[in-house]
C-alpha positions as CSV (number, residue, x, y, z in Angstrom):
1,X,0.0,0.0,0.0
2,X,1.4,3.2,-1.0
3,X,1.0,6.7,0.9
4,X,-1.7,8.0,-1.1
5,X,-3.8,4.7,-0.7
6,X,-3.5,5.2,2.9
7,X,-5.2,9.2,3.0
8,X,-7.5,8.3,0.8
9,X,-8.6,5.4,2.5
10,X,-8.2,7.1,6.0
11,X,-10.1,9.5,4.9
12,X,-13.1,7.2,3.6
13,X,-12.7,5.4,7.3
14,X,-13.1,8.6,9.1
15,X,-16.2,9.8,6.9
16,X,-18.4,6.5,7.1
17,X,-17.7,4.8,9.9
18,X,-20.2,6.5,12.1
19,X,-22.7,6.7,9.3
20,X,-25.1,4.3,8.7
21,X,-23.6,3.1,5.7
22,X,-20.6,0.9,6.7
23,X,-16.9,2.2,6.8
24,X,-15.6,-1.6,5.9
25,X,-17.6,-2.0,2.9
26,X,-16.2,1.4,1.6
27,X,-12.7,0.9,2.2
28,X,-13.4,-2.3,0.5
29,X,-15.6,-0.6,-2.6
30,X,-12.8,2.0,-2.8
31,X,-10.2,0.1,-2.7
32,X,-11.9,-2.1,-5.6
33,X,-12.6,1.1,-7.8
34,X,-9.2,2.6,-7.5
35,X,-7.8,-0.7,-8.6
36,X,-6.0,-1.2,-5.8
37,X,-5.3,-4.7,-3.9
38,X,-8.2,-5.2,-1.1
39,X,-6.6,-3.6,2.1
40,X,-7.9,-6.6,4.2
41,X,-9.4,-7.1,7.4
42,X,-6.1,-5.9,9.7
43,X,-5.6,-2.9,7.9
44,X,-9.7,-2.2,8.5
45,X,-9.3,-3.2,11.9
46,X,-6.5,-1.0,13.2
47,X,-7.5,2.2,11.5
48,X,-11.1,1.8,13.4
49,X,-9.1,2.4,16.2
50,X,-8.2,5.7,14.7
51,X,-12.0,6.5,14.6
52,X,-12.7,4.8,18.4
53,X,-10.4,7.2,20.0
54,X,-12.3,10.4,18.4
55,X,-15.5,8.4,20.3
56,X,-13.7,8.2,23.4
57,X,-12.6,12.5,23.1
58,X,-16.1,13.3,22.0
59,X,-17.9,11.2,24.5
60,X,-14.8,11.5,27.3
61,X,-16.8,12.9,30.2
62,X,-19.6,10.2,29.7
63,X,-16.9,7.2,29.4
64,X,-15.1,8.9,32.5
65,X,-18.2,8.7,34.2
66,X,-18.8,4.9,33.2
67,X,-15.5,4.0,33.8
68,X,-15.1,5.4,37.3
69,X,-19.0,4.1,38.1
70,X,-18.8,0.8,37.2
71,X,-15.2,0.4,39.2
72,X,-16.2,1.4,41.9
73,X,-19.3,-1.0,41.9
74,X,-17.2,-3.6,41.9
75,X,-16.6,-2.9,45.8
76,X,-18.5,-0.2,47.0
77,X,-22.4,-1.6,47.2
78,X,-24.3,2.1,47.2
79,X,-22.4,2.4,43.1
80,X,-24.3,-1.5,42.4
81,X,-27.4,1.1,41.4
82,X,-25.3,4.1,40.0
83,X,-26.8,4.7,36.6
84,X,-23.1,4.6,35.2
85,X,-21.9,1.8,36.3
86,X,-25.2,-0.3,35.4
87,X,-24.0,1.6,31.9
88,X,-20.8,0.1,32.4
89,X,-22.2,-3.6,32.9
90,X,-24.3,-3.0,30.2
91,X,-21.8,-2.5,27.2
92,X,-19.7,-5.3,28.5
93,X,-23.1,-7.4,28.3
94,X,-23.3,-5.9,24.4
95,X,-19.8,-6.5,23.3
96,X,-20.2,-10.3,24.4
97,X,-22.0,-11.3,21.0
98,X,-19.6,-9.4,18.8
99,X,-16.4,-11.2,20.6
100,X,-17.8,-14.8,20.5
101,X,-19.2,-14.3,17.0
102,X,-15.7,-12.5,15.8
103,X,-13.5,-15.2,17.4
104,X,-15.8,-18.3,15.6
105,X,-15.8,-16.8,12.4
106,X,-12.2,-15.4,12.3
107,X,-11.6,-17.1,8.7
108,X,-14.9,-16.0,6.9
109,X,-14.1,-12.8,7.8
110,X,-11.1,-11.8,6.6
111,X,-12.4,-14.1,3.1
112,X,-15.8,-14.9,2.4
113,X,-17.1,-12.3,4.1
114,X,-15.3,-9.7,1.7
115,X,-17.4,-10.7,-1.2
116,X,-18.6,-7.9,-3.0
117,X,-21.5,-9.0,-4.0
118,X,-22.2,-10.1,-0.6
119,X,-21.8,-6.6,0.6
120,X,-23.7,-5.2,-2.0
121,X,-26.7,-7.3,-1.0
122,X,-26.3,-6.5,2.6
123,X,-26.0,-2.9,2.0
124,X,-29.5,-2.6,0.0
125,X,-30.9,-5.6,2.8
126,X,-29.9,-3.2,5.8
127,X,-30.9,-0.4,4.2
128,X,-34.6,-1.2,4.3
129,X,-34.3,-2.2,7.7
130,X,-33.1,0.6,8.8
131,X,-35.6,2.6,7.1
132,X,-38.3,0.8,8.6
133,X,-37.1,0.8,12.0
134,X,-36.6,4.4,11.4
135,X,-40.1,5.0,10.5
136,X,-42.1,2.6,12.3
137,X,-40.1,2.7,15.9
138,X,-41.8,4.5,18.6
139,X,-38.4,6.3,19.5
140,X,-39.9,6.9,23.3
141,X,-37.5,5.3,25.1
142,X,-34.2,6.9,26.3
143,X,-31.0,5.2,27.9
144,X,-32.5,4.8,31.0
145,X,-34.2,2.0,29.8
146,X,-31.8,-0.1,29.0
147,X,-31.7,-3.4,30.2
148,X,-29.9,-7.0,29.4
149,X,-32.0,-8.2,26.7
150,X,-31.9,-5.0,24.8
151,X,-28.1,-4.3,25.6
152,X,-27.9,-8.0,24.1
153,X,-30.1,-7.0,21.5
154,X,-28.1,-4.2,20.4
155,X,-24.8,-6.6,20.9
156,X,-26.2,-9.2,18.2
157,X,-26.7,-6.5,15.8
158,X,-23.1,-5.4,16.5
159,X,-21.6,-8.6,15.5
160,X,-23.6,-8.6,11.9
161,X,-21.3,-5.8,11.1
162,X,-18.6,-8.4,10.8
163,X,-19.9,-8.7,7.2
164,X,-19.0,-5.7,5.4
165,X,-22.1,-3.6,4.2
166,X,-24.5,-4.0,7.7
167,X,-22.5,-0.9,9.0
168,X,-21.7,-1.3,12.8
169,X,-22.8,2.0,13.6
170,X,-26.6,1.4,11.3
171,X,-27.2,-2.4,12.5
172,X,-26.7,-1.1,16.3
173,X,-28.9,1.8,15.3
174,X,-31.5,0.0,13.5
175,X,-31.7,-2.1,16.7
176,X,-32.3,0.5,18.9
177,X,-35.0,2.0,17.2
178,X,-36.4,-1.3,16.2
179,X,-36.8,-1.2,20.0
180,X,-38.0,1.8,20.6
181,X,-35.1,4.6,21.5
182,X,-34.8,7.9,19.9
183,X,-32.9,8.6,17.8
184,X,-29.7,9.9,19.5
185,X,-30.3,7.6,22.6
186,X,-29.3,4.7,19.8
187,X,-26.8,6.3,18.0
188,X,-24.8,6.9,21.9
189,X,-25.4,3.7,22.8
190,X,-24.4,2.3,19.7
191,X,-21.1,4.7,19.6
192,X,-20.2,3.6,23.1
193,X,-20.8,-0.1,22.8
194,X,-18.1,-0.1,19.5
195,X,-15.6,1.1,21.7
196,X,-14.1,-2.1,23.5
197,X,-14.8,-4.1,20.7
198,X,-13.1,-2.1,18.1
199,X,-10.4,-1.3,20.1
200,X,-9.9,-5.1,21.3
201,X,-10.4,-6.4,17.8
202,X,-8.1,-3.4,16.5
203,X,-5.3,-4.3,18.8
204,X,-6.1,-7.8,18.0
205,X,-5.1,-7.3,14.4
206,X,-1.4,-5.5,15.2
207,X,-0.1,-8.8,14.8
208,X,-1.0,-8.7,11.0
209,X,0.2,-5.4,10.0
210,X,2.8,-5.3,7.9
211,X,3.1,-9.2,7.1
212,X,2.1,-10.9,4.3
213,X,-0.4,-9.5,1.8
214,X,-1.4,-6.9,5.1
215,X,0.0,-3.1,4.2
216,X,3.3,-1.5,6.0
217,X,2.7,-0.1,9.7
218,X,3.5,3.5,7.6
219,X,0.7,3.8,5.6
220,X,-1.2,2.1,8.4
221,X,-0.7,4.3,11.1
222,X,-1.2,7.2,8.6
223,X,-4.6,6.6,7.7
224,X,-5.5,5.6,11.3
225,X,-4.1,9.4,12.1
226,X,-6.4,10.6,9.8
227,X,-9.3,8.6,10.4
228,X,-9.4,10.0,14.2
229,X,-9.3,13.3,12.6
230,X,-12.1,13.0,9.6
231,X,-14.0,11.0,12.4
232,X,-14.3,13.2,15.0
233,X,-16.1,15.6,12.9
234,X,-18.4,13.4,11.8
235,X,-19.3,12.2,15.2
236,X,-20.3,16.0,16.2
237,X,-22.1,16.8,12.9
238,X,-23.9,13.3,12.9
239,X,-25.4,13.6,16.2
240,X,-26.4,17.3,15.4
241,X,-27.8,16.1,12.2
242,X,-30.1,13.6,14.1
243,X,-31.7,15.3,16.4
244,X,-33.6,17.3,13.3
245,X,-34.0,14.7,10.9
246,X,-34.6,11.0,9.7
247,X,-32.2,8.5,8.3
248,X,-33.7,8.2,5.2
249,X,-30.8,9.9,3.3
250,X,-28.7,7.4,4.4
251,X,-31.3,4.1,3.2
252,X,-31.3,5.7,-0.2
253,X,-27.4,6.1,-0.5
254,X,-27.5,2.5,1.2
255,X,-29.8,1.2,-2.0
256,X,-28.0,3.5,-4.5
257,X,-24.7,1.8,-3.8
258,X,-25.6,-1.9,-3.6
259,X,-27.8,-1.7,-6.5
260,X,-24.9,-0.2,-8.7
261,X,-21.9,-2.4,-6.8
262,X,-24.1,-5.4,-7.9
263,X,-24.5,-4.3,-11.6
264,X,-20.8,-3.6,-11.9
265,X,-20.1,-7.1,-10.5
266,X,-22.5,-9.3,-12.5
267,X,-21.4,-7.3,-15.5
268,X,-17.9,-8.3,-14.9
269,X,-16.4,-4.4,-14.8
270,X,-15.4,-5.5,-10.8
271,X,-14.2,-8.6,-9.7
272,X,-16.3,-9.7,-6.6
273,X,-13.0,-11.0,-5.2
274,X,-10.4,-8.2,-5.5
275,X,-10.1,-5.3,-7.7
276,X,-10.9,-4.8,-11.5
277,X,-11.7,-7.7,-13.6
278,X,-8.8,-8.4,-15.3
C-alpha cells in the first residue's frame, strides 16, 4: 500500500464509519474502484481504532463517568445502582456477542465475508431495515431504559457488522430503534458499545500489520491518524444532524450503492474478489 492509498482510505474510514452506511464495505468498494489490492481485514481493523479514540474525546466525560462508576461498583455496594456503572455492565453485556461471534468466524471474515457481491446485498438488505425501524419505531424510550435483553439485542446486531455492508454504527442503530429509542439515545449507545470491541479487535489485528499481503505499519498508522481526525467531525455533525432529521438519506445512498456495486459485479467491470476484472 502506497501513501496515497492510505489518506484516501483514512479518509473514507473517518467519513463513514459512524454513518449508517458501513466504513468496511467502503474501504473495500474504494479500494476495488481505485484498482488497488483489497486492504484486508487488519488494515480495517487497526484504523477503526483511529475512529474509536475520536468516540472516546467526544464522549470522554460520559466514558469517564462509566468507567469510574462501574469500578467502583465492583466494591462499594451504594455504586451496584449508579446509573453509570449499570452503563458500564451494560456495554460489557453488548460487546459479548460481537467477541464470540468475531473469534468463531475469524476465517470468513477476513475471506468470504469480503465478497462484493455479498456486501452489495447486505448494504440494500440493511438499508430497508433501517428505514423501517426508522419509520415505524416509537423512538420513546431513552437510555434509561436499558436493560440485558436490549443491551444483548443491540450486541447481536453489532456482531452482523462483521460482514462488510450491515455498518456497525446502522445495525446497532437499526436495533435501537427497532426497539423503541430515539434517535440519538441509539446512536450513543451504539457509539459507546463499539468502543471495547473495536479497540480489542483493532489491537487484535497489530499482529498482522505489515506481514504478508497486510499493508506497511507507515501507511497504516497514517490513515488511522487521519481517520481520528475526519471522524471526530463526523461524530459532532452526525449527532447534530439527528436530532432534526430521519435516516432516510442514508437508506437511499445505502440502496443506490448496492444496486450499482451489484450491476458492476455481475457485468464483470469488478471482480467480486479483489479489484478490477482483469
Amino acid at each position: 500500500m502506497g501513501w496515497l492509498e492510505a489518506v484516501v482510505l483514512g479518509i473514507v474510514q473517518g467519513l463513514t464509519e459512524f454513518l449508517p452506511i458501513s466504513s468496511s464495505a467502503h474501504v473495500r468498494i474504494t479500494a476495488a474502484f481505485a484498482g488497488w489490492e483489497d486492504p484486508g481485514a487488519a488494515f480495517t481493523a487497526v484504523t477503526q481504532i483511529g475512529t474509536e479514540l475520536a468516540v472516546i474525546l467526544y464522549f470522554g466525560k460520559k466514558i469517564g463517568n462509566v468507567l469510574t462508576a462501574w469500578f467502583f461498583s465492583l466494591y462499594k455496594p451504594e455504586y451496584r445502582h449508579h446509573p453509570e456503572a449499570r452503563m458500564g455492565w451494560l456495554i460489557i453485556v453488548g460487546t459479548l456477542p460481537i467477541v464470540i461471534l468475531g473469534l468463531l468466524f475469524q476465517e470468513y471474515i477476513k475471506s468470504a465475508f469480503r465478497d462484493l457481491r455479498l456486501t452489495a446485498t447486505v448494504l440494500i438488505v440493511f438499508g430497508i431495515l433501517l428505514a423501517l425501524a426508522d419509520h415505524y419505531g416509537r423512538k420513546y424510550r431513552d437510555l434509561d431504559h436499558l436493560n440485558v435483553p436490549h443491551g444483548l439485542g443491540y450486541g447481536l446486531a453489532q456482531s452482523l457488522a462483521l460482514v462488510p455492508g450491515v455498518s456497525r454504527s446502522g445495525g446497532t442503530i437499526t436495533a435501537g430503534l427497532a426497539l423503541g429509542y430515539k434517535r440519538p439515545d441509539a446512536a450513543e449507545y451504539a457509539f459507546l458499545l463499539a468502543v471495547p470491541a473495536v479497540l480489542g479487535s483493532g489491537i487484535y489485528e497489530l499482529k498482522d500489520i505489515g506481514n504478508g499481503a497486510s499493508p506497511a505499519w507507515g501507511p497504516t498508522l497514517l490513515a488511522t491518524m487521519i481517520s481520528f481526525i475526519v471522524g471526530y467531525a463526523i461524530i459532532a455533525w452526525l449527532m447534530s444532524y439527528i436530532r432534526r432529521r430521519s435516516f432516510m438519506p442514508f437508506v437511499i445512498y445505502r440502496i443506490v450503492l448496492g444496486t450499482v456495486l451489484l450491476a458492476l459485479v455481475f457485468t464483470g467491470v469488478l471482480d467480486p474478489q479483489a479489484g478490477p476484472a482483469s
